[in-house]
N, C-alpha and C positions, 0 to 999 in steps of 0.2 A: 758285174762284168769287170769293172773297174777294178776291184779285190785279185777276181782269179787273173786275170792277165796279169798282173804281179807276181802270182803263184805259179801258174803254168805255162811253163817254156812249150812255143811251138804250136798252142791252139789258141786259136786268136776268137777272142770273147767280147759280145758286141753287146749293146742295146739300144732299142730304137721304138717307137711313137708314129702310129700311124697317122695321126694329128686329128683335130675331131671333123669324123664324119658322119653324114644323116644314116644315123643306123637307129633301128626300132634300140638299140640298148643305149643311146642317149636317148631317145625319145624316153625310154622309162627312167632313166636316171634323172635325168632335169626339166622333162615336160616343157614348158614353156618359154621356163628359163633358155632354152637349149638357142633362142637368139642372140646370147652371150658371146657365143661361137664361130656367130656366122662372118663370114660367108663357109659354110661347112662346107666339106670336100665329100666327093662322090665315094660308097664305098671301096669303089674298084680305086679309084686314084689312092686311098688309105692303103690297100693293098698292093698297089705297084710299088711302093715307096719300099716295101719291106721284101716283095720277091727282088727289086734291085740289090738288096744289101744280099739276102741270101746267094746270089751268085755275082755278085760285084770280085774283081780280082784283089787275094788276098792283099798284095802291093796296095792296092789302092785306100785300105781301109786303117784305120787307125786302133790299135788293137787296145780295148775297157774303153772306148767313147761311146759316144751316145750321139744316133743318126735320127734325123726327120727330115725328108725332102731332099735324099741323099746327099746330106754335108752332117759334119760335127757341130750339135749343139752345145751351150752351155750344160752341166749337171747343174749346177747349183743355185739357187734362184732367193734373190729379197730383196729387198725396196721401195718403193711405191710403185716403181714400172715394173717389175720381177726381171729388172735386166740380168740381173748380177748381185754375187756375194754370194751368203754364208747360208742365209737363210733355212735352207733343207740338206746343208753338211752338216753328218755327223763326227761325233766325236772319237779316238780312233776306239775307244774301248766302248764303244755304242758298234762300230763296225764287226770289233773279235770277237761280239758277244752273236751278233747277227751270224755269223759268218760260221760259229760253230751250233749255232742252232740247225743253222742250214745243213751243215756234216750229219749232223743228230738224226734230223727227220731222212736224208736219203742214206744213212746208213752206212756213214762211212768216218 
């Protein structure tokens, strides 16, 4: 999102994280581990968070950020506490490489 909003004048390009809720697909991802989590959120509250965004007023949104619990988070994460930093930025030529893969597979 953060790429094309650069790219594309006029369509505003989001991303967002329903935050982890008790759904049978963490129960299969992390089984027991899945207390890690908690206090997990209900799956409809995972889902409120993201039909908000889908019709949130464009003004109000911030065009290539990244929403959970209708605000702008961090993208980037490292540290001990994962507040902050570099940690899962890439590099820009790790980005051009993704980014024309991506053209490649939908054919453009």
């Amino acid at each position: 999102a953060e790429q094309l909003a650069k790219q594309k004048n006029g369509i505003t390009f989001l991303t967002t994280h329903p935050g982890w809720a008790d759904t049978p697909a963490v129960d299969d991802a992390f089984g027991s581990s899945k207390k890690m989590f908690e206090p997990l959120r209900t799956p409809w509250a995972g889902a409120e968070g993201i039909s908000w965004l889908m019709n949130a007023p464009k003004r109000k949104l911030e065009n290539g950020a990244f929403y959970l619990d209708r605000a702008t988070q961090s993208k980037h994460i490292a540290g001990p506490f994962m507040t902050e930093g570099t940690f899962t930025k890439n590099a820009q030529s790790e980005i051009d490489a993704f980014m024309s893969k991506l053209k490649e597979a939908c054919g453009i």
